[in-house]
PDB file of N, H, CA, C and O in Angstrom:
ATOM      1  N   UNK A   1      91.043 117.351 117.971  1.00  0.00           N
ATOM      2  CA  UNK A   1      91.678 116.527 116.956  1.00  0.00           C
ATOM      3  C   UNK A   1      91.029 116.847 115.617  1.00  0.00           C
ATOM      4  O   UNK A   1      89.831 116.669 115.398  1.00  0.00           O
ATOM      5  N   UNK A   2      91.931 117.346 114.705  1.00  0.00           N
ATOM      6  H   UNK A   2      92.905 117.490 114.883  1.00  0.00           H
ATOM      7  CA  UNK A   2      91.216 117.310 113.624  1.00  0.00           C
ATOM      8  C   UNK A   2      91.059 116.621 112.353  1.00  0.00           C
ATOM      9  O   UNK A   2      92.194 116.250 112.056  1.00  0.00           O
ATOM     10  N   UNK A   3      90.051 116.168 111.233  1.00  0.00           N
ATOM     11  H   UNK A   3      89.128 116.469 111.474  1.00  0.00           H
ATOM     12  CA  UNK A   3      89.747 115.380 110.754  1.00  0.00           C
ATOM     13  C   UNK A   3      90.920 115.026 110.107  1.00  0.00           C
ATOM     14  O   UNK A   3      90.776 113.806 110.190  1.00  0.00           O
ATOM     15  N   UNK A   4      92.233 115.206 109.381  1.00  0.00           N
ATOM     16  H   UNK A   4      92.350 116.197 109.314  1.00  0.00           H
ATOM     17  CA  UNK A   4      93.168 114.454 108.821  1.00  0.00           C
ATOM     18  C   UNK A   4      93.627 113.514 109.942  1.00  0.00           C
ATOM     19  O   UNK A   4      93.683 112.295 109.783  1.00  0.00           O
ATOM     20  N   UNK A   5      93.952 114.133 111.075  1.00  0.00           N
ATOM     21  H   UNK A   5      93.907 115.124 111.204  1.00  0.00           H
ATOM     22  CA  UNK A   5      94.580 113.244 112.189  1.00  0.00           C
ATOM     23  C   UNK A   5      93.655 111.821 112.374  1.00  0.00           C
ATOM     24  O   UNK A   5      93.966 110.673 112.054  1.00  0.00           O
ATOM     25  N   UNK A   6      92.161 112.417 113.131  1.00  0.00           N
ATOM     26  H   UNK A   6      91.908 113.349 113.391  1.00  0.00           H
ATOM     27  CA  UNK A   6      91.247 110.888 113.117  1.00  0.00           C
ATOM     28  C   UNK A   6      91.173 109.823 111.756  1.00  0.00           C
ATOM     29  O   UNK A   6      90.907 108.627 111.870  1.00  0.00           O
ATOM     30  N   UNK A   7      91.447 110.469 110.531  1.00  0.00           N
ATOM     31  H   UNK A   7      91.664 111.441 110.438  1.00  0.00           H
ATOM     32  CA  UNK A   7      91.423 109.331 109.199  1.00  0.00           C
ATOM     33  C   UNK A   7      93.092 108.770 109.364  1.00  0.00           C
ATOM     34  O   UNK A   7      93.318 107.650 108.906  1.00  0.00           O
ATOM     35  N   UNK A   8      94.139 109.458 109.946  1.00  0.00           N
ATOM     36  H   UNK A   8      93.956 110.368 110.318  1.00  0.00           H
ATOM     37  CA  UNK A   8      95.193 108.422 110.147  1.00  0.00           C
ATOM     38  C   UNK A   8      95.174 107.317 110.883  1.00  0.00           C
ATOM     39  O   UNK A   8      95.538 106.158 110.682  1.00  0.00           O
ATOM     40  N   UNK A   9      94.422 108.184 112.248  1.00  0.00           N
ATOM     41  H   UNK A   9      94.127 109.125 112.411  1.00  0.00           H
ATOM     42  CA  UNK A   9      94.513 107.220 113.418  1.00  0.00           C
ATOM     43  C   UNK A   9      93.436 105.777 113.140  1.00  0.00           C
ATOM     44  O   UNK A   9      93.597 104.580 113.378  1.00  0.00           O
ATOM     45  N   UNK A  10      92.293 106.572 112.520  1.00  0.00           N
ATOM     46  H   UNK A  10      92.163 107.544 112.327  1.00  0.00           H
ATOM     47  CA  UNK A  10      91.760 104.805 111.756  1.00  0.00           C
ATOM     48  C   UNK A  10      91.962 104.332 111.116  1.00  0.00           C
ATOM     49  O   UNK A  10      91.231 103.341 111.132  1.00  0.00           O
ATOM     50  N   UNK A  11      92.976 104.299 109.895  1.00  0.00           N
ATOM     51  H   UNK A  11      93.570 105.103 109.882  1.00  0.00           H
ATOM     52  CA  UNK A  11      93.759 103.800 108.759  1.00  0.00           C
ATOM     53  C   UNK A  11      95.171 102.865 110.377  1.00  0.00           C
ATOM     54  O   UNK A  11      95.491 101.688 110.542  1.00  0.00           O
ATOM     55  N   UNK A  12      95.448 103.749 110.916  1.00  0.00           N
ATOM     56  H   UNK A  12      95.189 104.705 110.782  1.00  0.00           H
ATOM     57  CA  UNK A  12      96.438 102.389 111.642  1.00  0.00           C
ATOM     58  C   UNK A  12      95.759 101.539 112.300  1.00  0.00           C
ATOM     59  O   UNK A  12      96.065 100.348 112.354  1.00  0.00           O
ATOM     60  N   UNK A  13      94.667 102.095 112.931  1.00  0.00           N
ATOM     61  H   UNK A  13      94.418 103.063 112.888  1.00  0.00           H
ATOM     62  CA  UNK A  13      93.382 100.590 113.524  1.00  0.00           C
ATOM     63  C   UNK A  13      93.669  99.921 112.626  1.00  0.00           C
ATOM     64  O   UNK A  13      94.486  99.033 112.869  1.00  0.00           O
ATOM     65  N   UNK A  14      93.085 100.052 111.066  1.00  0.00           N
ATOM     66  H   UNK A  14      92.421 100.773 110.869  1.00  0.00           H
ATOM     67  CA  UNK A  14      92.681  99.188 109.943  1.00  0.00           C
ATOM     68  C   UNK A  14      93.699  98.439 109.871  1.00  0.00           C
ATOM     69  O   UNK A  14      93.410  97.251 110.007  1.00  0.00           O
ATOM     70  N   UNK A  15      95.226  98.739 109.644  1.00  0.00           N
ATOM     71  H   UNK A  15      95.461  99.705 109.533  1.00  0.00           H
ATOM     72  CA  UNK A  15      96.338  98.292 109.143  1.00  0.00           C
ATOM     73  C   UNK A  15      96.375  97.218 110.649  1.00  0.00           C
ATOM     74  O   UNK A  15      96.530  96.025 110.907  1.00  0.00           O
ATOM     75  N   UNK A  16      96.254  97.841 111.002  1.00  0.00           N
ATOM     76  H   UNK A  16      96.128  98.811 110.793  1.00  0.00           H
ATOM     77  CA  UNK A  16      96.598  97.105 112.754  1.00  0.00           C
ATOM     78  C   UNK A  16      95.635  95.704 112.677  1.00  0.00           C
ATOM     79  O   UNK A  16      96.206  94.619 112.786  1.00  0.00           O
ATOM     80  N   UNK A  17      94.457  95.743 112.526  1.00  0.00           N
ATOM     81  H   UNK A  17      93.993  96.624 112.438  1.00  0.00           H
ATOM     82  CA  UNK A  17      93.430  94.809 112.711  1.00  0.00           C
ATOM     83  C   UNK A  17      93.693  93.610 111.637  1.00  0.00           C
ATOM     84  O   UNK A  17      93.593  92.409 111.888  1.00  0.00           O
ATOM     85  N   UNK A  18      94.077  94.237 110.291  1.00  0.00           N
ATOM     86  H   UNK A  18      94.157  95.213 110.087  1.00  0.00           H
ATOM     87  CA  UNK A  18      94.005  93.250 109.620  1.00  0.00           C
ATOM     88  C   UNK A  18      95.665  92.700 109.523  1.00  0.00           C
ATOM     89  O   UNK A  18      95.791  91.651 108.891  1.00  0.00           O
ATOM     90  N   UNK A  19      96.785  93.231 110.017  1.00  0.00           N
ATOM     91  H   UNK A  19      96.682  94.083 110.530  1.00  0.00           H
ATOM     92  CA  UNK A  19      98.026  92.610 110.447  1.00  0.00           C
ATOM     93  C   UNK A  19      97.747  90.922 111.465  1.00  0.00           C
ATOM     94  O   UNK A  19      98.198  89.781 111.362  1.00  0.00           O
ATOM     95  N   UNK A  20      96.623  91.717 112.539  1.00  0.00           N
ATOM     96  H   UNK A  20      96.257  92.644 112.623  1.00  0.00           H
ATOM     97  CA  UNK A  20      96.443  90.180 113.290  1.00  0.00           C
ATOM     98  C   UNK A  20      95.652  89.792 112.942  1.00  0.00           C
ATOM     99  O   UNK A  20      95.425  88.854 113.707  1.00  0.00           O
ATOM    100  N   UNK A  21      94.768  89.818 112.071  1.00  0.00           N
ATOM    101  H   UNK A  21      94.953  90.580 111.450  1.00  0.00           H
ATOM    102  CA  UNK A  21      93.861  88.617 111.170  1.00  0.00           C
ATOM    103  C   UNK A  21      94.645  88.187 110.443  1.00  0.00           C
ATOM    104  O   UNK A  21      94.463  86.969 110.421  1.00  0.00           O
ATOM    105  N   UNK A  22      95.524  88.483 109.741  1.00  0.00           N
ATOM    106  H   UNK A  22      95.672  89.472 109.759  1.00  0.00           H
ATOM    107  CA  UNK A  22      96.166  87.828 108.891  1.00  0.00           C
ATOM    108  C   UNK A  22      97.336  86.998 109.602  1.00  0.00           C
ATOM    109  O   UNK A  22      97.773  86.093 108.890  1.00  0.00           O
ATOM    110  N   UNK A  23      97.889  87.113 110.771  1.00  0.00           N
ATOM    111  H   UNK A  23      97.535  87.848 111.349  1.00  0.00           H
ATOM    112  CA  UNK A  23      98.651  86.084 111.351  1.00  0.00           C
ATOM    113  C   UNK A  23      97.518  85.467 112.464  1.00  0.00           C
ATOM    114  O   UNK A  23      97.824  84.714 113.388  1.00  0.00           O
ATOM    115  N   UNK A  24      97.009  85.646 112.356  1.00  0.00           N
ATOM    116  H   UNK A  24      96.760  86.258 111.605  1.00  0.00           H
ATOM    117  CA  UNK A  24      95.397  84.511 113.136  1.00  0.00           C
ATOM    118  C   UNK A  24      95.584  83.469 112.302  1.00  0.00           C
ATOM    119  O   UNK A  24      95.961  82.340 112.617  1.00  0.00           O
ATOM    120  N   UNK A  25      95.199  84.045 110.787  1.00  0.00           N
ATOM    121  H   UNK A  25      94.893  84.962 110.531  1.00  0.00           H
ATOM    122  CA  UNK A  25      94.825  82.946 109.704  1.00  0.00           C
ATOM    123  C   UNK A  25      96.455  82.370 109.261  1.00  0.00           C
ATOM    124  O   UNK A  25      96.457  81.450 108.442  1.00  0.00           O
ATOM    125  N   UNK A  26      97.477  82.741 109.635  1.00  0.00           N
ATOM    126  H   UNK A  26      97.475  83.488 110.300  1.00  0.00           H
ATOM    127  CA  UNK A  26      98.250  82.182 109.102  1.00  0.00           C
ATOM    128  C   UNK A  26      98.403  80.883 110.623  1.00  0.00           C
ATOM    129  O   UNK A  26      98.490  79.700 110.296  1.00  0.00           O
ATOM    130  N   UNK A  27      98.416  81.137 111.743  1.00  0.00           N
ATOM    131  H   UNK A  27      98.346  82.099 112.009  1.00  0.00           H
ATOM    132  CA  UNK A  27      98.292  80.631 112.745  1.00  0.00           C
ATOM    133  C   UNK A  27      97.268  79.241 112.908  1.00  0.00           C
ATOM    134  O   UNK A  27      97.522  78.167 113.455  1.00  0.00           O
ATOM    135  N   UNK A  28      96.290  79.599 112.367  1.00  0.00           N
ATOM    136  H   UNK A  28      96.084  80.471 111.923  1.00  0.00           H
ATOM    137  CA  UNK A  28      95.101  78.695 112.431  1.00  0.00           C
ATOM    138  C   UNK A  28      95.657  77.395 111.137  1.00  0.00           C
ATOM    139  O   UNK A  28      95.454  76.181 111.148  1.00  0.00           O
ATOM    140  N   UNK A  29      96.544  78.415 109.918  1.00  0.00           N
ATOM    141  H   UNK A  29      96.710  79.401 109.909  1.00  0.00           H
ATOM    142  CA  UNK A  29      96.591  76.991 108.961  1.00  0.00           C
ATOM    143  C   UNK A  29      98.016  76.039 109.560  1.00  0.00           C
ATOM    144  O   UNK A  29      98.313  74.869 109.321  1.00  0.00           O
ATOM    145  N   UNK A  30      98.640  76.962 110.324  1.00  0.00           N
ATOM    146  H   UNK A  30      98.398  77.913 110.518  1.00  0.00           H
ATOM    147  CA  UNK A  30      99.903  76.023 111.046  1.00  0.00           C
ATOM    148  C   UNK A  30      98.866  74.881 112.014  1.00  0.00           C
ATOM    149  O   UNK A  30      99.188  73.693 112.047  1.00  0.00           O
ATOM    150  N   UNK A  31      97.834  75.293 112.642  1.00  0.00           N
ATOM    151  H   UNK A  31      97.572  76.257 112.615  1.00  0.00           H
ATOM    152  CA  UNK A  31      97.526  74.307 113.579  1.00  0.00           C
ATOM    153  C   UNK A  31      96.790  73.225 112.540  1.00  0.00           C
ATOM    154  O   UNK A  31      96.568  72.093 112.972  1.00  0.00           O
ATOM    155  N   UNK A  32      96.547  73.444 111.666  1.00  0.00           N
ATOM    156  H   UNK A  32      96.727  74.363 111.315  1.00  0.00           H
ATOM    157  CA  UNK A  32      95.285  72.790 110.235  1.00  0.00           C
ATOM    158  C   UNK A  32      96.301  71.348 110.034  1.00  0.00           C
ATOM    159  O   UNK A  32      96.010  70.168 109.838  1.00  0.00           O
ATOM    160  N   UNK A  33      97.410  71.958 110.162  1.00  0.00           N
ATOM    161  H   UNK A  33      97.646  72.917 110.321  1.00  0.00           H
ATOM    162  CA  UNK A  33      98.327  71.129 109.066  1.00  0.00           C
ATOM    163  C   UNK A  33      99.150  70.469 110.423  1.00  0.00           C
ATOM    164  O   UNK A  33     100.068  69.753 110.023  1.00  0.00           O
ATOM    165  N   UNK A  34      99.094  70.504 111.418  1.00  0.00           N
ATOM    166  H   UNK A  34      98.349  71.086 111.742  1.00  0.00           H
ATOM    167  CA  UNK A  34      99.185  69.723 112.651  1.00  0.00           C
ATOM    168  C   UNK A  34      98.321  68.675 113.010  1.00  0.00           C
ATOM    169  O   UNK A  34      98.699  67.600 113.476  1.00  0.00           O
ATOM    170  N   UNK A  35      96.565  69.162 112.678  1.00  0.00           N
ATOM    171  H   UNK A  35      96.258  70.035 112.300  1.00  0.00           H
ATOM    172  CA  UNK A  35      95.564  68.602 113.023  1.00  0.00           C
ATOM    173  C   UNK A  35      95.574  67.308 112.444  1.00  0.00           C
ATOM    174  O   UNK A  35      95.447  66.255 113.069  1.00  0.00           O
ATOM    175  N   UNK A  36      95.759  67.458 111.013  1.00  0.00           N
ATOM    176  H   UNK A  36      95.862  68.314 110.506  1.00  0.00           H
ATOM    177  CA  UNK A  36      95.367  66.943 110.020  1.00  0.00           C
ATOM    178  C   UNK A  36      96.408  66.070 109.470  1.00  0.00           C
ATOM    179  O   UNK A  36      97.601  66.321 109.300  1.00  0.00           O
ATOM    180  N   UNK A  37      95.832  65.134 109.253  1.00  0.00           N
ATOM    181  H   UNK A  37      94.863  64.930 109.391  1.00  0.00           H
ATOM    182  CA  UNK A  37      97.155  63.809 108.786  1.00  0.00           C
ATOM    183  C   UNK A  37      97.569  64.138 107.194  1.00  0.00           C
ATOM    184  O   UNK A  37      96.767  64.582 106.372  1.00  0.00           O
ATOM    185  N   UNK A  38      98.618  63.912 106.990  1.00  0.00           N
ATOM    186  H   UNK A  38      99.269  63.552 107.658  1.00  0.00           H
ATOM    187  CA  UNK A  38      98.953  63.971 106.105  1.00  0.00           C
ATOM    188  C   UNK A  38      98.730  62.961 105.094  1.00  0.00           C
ATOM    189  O   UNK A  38      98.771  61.910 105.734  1.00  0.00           O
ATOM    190  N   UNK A  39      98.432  62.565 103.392  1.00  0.00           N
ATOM    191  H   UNK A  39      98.399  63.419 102.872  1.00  0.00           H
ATOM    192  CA  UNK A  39      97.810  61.940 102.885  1.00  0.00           C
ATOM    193  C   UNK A  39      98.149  60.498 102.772  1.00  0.00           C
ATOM    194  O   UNK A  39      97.301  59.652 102.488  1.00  0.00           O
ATOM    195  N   UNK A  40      99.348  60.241 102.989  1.00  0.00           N
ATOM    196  H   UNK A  40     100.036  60.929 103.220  1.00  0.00           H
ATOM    197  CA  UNK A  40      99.962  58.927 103.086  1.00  0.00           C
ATOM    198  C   UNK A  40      99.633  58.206 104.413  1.00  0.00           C
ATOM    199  O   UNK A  40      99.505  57.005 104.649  1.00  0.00           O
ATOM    200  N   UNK A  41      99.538  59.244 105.174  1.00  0.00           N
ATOM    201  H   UNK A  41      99.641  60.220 104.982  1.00  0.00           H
ATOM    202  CA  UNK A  41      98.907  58.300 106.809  1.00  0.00           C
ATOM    203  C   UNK A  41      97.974  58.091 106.669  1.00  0.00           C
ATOM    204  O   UNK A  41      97.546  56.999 107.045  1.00  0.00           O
ATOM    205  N   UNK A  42      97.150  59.016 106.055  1.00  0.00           N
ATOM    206  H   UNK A  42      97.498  59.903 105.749  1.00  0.00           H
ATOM    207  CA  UNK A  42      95.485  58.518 105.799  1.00  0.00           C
ATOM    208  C   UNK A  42      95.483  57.355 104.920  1.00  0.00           C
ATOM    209  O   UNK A  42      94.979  56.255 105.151  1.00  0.00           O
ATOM    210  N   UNK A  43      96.158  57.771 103.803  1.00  0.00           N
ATOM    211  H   UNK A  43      96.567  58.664 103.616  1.00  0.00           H
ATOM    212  CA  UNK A  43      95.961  56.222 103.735  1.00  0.00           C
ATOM    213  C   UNK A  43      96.283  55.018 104.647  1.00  0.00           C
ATOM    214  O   UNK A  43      95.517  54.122 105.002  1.00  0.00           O
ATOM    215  N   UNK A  44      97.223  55.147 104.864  1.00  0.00           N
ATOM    216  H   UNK A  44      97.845  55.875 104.576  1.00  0.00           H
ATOM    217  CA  UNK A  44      98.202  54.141 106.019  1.00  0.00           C
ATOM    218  C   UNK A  44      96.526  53.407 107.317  1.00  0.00           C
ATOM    219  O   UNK A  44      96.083  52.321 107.692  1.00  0.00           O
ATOM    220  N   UNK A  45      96.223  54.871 107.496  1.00  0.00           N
ATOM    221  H   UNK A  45      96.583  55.753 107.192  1.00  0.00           H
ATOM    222  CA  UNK A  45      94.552  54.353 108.047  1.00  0.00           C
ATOM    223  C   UNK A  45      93.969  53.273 107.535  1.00  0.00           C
ATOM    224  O   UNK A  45      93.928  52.059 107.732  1.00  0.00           O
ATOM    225  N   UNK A  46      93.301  54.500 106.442  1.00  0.00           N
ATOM    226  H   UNK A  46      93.335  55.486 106.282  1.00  0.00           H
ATOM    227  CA  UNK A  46      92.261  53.510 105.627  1.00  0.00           C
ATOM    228  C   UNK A  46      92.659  51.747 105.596  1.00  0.00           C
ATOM    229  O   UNK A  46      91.909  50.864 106.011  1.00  0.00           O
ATOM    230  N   UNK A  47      93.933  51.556 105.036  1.00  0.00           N
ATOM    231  H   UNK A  47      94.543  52.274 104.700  1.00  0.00           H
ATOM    232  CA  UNK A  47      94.103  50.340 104.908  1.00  0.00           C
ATOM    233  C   UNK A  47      94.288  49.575 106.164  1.00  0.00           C
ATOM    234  O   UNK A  47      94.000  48.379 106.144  1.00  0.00           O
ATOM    235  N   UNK A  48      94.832  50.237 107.495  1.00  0.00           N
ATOM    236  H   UNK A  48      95.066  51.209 107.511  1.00  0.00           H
ATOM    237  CA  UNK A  48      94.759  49.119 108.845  1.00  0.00           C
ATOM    238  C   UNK A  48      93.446  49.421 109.174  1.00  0.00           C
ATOM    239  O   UNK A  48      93.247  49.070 110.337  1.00  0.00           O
ATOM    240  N   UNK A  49      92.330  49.981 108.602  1.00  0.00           N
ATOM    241  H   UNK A  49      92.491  50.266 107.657  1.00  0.00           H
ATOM    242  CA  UNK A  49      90.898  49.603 109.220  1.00  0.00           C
ATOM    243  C   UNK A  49      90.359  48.341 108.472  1.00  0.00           C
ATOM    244  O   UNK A  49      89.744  47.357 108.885  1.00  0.00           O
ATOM    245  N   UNK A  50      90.716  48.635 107.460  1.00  0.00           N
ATOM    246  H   UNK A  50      91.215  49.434 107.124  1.00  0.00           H
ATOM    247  CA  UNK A  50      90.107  47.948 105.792  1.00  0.00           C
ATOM    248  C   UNK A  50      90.798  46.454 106.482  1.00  0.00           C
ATOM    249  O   UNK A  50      89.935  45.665 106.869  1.00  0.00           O
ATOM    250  N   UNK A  51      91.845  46.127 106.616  1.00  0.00           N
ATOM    251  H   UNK A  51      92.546  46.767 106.302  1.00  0.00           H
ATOM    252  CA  UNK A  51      92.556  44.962 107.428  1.00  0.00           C
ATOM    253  C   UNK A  51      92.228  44.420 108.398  1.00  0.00           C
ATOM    254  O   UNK A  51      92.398  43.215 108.586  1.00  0.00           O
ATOM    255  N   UNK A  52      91.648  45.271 109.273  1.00  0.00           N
ATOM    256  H   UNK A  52      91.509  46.249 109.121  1.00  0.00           H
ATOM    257  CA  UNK A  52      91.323  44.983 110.660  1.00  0.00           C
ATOM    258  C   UNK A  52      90.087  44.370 110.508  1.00  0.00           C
ATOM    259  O   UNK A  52      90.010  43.237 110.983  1.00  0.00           O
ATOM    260  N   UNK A  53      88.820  44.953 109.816  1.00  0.00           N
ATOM    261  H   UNK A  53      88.882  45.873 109.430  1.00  0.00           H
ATOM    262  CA  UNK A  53      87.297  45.330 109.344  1.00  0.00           C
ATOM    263  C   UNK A  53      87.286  43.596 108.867  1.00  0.00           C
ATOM    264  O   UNK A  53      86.484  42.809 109.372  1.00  0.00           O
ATOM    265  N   UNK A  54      88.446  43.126 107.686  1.00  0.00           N
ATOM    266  H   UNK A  54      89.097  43.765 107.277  1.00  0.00           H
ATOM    267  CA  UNK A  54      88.332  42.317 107.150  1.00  0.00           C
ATOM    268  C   UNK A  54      88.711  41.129 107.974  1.00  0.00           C
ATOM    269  O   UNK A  54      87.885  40.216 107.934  1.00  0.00           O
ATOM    270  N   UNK A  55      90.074  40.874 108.924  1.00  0.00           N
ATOM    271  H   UNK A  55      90.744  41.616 108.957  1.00  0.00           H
ATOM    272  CA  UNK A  55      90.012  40.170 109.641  1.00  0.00           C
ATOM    273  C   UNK A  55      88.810  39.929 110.616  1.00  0.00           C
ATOM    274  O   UNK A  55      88.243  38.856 110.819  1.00  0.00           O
ATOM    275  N   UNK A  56      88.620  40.781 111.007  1.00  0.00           N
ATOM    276  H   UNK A  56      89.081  41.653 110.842  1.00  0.00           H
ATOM    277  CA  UNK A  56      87.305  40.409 112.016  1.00  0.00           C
ATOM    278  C   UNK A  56      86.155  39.256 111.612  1.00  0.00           C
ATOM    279  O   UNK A  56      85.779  38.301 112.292  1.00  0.00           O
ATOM    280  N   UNK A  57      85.598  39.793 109.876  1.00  0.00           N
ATOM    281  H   UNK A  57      85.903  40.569 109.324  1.00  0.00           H
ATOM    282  CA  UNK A  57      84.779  39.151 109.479  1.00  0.00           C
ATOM    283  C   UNK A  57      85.509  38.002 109.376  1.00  0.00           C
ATOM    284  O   UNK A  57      84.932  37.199 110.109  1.00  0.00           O
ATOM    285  N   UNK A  58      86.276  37.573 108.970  1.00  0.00           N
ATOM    286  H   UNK A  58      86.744  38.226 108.374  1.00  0.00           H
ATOM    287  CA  UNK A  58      86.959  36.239 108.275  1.00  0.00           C
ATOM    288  C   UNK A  58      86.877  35.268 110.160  1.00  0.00           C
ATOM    289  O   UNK A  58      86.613  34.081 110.351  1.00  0.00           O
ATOM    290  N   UNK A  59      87.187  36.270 111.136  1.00  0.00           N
ATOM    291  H   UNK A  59      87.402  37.234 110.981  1.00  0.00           H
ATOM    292  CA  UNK A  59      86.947  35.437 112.419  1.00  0.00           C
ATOM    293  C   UNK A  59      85.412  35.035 112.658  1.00  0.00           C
ATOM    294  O   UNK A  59      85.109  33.848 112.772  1.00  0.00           O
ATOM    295  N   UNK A  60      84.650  35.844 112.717  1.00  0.00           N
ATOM    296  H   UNK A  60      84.896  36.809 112.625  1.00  0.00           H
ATOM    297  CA  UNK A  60      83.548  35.407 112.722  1.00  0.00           C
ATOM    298  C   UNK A  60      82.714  34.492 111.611  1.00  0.00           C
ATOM    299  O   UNK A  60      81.747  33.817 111.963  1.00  0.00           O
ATOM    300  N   UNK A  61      83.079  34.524 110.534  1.00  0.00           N
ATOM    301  H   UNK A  61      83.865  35.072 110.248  1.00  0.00           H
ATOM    302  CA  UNK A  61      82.838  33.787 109.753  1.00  0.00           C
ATOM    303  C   UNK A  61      83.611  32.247 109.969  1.00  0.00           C
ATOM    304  O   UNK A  61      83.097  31.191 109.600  1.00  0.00           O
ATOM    305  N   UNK A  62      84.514  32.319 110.424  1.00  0.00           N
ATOM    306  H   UNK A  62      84.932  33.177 110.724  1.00  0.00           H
ATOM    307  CA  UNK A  62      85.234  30.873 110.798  1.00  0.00           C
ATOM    308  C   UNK A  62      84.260  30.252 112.232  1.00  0.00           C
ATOM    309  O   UNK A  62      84.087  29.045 112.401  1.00  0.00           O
ATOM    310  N   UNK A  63      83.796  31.133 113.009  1.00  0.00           N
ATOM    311  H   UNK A  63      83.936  32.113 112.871  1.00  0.00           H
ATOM    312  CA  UNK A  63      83.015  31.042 114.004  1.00  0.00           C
ATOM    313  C   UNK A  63      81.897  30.187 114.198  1.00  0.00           C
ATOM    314  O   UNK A  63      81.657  29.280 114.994  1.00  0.00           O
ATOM    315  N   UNK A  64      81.076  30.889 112.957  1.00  0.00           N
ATOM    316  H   UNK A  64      81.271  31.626 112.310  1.00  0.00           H
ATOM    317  CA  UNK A  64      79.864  30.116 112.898  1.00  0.00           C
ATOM    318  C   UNK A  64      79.871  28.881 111.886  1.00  0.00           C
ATOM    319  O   UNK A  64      78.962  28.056 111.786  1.00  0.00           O
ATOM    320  N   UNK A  65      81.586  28.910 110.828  1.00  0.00           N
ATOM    321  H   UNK A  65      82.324  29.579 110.909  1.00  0.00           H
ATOM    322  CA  UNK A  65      81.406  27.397 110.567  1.00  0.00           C
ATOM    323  C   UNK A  65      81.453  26.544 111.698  1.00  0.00           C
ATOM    324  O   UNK A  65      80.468  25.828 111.878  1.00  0.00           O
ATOM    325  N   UNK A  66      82.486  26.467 112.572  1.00  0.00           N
ATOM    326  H   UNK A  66      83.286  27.049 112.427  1.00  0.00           H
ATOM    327  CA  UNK A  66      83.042  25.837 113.660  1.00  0.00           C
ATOM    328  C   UNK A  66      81.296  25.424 114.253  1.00  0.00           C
ATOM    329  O   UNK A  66      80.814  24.314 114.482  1.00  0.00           O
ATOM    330  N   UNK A  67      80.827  26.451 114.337  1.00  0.00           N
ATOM    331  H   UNK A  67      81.218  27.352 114.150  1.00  0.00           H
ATOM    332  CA  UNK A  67      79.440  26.136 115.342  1.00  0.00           C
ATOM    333  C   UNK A  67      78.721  25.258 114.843  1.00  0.00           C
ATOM    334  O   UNK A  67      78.437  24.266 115.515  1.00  0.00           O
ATOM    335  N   UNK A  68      78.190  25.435 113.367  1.00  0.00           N
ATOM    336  H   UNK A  68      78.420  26.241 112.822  1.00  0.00           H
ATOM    337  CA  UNK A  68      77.319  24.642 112.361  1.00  0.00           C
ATOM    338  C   UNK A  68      78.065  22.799 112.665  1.00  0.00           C
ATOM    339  O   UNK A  68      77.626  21.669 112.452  1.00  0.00           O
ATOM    340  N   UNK A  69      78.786  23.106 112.991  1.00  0.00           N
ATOM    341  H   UNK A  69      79.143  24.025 113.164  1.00  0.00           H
ATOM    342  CA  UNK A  69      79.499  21.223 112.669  1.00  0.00           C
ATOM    343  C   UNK A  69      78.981  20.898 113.510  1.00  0.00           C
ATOM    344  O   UNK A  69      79.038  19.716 113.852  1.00  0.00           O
TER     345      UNK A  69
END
């Protein structure tokens, strides 16, 4: 084999390798954006913890008035 042939045949490795890195990484941001909530649910979170967090206290705080009497 001579040397023009082996610099093709590793120029299509190259082309080759970085074809499936680059649909890896396009692959990996499809699963990113699956993983990952979108910003309105996060909020949608934040606020039924923030709700939840707050009811709780307001129960326990009714708790230990009830007890004190």
């Amino acid at each position: 084999m001579n040397a023009q042939a082996r610099q093709l045949e590793q120029t299509a490795l190259r082309e080759d390798i970085r074809d499936y890195v680059a649909h890896l990484q396009f692959h990996m941001t499809l699963q990113a954006r699956n993983l990952v909530p979108n910003l309105s649910q996060a909020a949608d979170s934040r606020e039924r913890l923030l709700h939840n967090a707050q009811a709780e206290f307001e129960k326990q705080v009714s708790r230990q008035a009830i007890e004190s009497l």
